[in-house]
C-alpha positions as CSV (number, residue, x, y, z in Angstrom):
1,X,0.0,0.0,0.0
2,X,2.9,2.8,0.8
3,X,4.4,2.1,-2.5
4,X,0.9,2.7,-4.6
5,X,0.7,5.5,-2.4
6,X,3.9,7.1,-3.5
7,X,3.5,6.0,-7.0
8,X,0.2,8.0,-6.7
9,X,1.8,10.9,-5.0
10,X,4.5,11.1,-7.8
11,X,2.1,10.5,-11.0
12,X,0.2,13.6,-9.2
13,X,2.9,15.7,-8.5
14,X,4.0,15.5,-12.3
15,X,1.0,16.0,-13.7
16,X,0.8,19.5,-11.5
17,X,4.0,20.7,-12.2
18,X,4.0,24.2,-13.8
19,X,6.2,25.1,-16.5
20,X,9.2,27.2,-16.0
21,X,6.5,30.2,-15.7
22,X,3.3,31.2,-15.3
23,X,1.7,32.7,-18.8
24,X,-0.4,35.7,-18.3
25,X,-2.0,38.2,-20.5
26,X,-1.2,42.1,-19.9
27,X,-4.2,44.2,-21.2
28,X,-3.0,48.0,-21.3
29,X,-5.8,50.5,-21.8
30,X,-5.3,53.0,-24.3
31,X,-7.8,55.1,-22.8
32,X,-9.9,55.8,-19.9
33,X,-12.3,52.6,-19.3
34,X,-16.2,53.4,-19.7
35,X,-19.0,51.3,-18.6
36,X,-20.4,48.5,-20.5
37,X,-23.8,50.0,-22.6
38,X,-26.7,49.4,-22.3
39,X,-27.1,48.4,-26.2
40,X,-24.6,45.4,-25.2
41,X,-26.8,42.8,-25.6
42,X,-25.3,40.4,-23.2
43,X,-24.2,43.3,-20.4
44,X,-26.5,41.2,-18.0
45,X,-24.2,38.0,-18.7
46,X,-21.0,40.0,-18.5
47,X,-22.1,41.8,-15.2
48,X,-23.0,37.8,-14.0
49,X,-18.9,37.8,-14.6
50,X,-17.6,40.8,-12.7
51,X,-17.7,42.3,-16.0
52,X,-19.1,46.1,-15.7
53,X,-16.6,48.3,-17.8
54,X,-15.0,47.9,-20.8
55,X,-11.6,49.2,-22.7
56,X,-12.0,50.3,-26.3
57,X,-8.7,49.8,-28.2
58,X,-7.0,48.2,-25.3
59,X,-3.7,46.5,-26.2
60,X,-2.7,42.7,-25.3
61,X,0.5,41.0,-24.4
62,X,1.1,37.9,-24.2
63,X,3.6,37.5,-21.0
64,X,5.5,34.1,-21.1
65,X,4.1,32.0,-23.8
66,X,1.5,29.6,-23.3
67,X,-1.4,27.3,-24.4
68,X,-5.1,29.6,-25.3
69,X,-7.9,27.9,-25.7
70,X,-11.1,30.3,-27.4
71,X,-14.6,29.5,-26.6
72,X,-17.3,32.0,-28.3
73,X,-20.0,33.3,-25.6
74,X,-22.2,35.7,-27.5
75,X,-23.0,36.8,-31.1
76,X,-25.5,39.6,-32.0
77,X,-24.8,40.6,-35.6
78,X,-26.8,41.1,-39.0
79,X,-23.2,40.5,-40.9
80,X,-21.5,37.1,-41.7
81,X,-18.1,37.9,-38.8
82,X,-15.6,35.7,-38.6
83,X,-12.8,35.3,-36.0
84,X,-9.5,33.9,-36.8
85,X,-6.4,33.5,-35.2
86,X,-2.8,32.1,-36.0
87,X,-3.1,28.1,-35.6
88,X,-6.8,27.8,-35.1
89,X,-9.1,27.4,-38.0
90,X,-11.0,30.8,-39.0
91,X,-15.0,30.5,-37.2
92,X,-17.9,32.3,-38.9
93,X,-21.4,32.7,-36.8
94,X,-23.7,33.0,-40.4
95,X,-26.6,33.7,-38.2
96,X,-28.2,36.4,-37.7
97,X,-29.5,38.2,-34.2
98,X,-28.5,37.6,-30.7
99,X,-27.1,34.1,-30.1
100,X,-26.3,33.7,-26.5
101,X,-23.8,30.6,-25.9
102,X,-22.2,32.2,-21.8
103,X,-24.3,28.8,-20.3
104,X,-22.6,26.6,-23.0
105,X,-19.5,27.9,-24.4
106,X,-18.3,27.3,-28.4
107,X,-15.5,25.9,-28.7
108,X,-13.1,27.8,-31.3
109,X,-9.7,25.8,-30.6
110,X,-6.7,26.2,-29.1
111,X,-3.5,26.8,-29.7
112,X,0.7,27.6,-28.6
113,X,1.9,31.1,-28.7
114,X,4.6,32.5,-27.8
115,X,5.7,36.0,-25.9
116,X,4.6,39.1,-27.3
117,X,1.7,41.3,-28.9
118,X,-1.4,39.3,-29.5
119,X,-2.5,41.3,-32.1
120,X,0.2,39.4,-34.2
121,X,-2.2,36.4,-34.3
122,X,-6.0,37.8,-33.2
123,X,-8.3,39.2,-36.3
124,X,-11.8,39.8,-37.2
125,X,-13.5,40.0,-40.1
126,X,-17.1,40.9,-41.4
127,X,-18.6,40.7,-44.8
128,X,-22.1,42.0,-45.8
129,X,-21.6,42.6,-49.7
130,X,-19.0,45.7,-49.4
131,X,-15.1,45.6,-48.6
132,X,-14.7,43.3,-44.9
133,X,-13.3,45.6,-41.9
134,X,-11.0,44.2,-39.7
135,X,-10.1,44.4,-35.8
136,X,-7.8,43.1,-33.2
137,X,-5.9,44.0,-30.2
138,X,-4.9,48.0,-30.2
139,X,-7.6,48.9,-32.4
140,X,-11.3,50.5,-31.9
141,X,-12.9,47.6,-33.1
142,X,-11.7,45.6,-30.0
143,X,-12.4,45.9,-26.7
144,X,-11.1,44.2,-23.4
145,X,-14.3,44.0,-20.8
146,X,-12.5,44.3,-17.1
147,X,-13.0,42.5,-14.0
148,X,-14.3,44.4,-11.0
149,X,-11.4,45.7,-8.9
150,X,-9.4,46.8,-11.7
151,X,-8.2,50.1,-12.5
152,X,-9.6,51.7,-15.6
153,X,-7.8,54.4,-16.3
154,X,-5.8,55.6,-19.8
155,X,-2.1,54.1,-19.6
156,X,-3.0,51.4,-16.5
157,X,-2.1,47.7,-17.3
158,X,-3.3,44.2,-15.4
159,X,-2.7,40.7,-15.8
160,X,-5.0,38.0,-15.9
161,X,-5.2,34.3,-17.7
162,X,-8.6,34.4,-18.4
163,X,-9.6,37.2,-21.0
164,X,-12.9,38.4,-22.1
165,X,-13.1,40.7,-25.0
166,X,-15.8,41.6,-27.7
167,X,-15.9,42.8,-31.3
168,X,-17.8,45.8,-33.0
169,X,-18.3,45.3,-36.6
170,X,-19.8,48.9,-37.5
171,X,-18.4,50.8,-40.0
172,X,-19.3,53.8,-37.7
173,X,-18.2,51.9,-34.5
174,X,-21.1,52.2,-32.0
175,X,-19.0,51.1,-29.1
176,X,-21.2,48.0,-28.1
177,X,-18.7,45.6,-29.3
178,X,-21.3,43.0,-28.6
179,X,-20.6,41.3,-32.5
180,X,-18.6,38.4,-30.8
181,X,-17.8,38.1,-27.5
182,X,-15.4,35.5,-26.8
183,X,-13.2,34.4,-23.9
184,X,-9.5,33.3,-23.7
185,X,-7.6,31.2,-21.2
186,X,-3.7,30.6,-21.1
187,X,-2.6,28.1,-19.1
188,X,1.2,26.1,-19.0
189,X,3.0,24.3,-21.9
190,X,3.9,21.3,-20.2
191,X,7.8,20.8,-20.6
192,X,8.9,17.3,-22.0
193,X,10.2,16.8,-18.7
194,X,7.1,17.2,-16.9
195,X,5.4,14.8,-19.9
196,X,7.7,12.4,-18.9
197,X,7.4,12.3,-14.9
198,X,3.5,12.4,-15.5
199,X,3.4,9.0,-17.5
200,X,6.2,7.5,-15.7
201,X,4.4,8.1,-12.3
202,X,0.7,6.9,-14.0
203,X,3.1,3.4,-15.1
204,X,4.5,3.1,-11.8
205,X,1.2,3.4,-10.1
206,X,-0.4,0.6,-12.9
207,X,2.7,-2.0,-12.1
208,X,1.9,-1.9,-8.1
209,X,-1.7,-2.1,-9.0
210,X,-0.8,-5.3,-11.3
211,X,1.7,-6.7,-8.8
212,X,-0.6,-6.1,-5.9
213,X,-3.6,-8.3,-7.9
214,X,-1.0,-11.1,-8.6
215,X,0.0,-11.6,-4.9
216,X,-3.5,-11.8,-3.5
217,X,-3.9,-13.9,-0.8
218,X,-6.9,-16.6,-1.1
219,X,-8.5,-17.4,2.4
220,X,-10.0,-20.1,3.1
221,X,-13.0,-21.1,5.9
């Protein structure tokens, strides 16, 4: 039994080993943070979240690459928009109105990236017959919505692993950025290393099991 439990103990321990750091997103806000509008038609869900003010334009950094997974929460549109980013396949909501997924996410896909500017693999797109108009991190189009507690004023930066940001597909921007609304976690890479310990401890744990099994003792009355 105390070598299963160590076994255990070590096939746990690798599998919650972080990489050598912690990835993180840094949102800075270009400007002064103003409060999610009333036209947003999912501010009820977003305030569900912490989620009362928004940054339009805010810039995103990737600090210490990671692994981000994209679900889709929320679509309100009368265009075709599409959101694509480097390593995922491109995902186009075709329908039209308010499509509410926050109670059962859509999965987008995931994806490695490394340090730096996330605008170098985030885009949108929307078509409706004329030229598409594009958005991503940095520009008006985008918007980071921020957690409660966090400063949101022009110049101020926070970290977090878990991003929410919307999309405004107006030509005229109308600052509801309500189009798509889609969520971001970065979590670890796991190093080879870690790979390694994780399946060695899961083998180690299966062999005691086995052995264990084989040495039972039959009792008899």
């Amino acid at each position: 039994m105390k070598k299963y439990l160590v076994a255990a103990a070590a096939a746990a321990a690798a599998f919650a080993a972080p990489a050598s750091a912690l990835p993180s997103f840094q949102v800075t806000l270009g400007s002064a943070a103003v409060t999610v509008p009333t036209v947003n038609d999912f501010k009820t869900n977003l305030s569900g979240l912490g989620l009362l003010t928004e940054a339009i334009g805010a810039s995103v950094n990737v600090i210490d690459g990671g692994y981000i997974v994209f679900e889709l929460l929320g679509s309100e549109s009368g265009y075709f928009d599409t959101f694509s980013f480097s390593g995922i396949a491109p995902y186009t909501e075709t329908s039209y109105g308010v499509l509410n997924y926050f109670g059962a996410p859509v999965a987008l896909g995931s994806t490695n990236v490394g340090a730096g500017l996330l605008n170098g693999g985030l885009d949108f797109l929307f078509s409706n017959g004329s030229p598409s108009r594009t958005a991503g991190s940095g520009d008006a189009g985008f918007a980071v919505f921020l957690p409660t507690g966090v400063s949101g004023a022009a110049g101020s930066t926070f970290n977090t692993n878990v991003l929410y940001f919307g999309y405004d597909d107006s030509a005229q921007v109308d600052d509801n950025h309500d189009d798509l609304i889609i969520r971001a976690t970065i979590m670890p890479v796991p190093e080879p290393a870690t790979w390694a310990m994780m399946v060695g401890g899961i083998a180690a744990v299966g062999l005691v099991m086995r052995r264990r099994s084989h040495t039972a003792r039959v009792a008899f009355s």
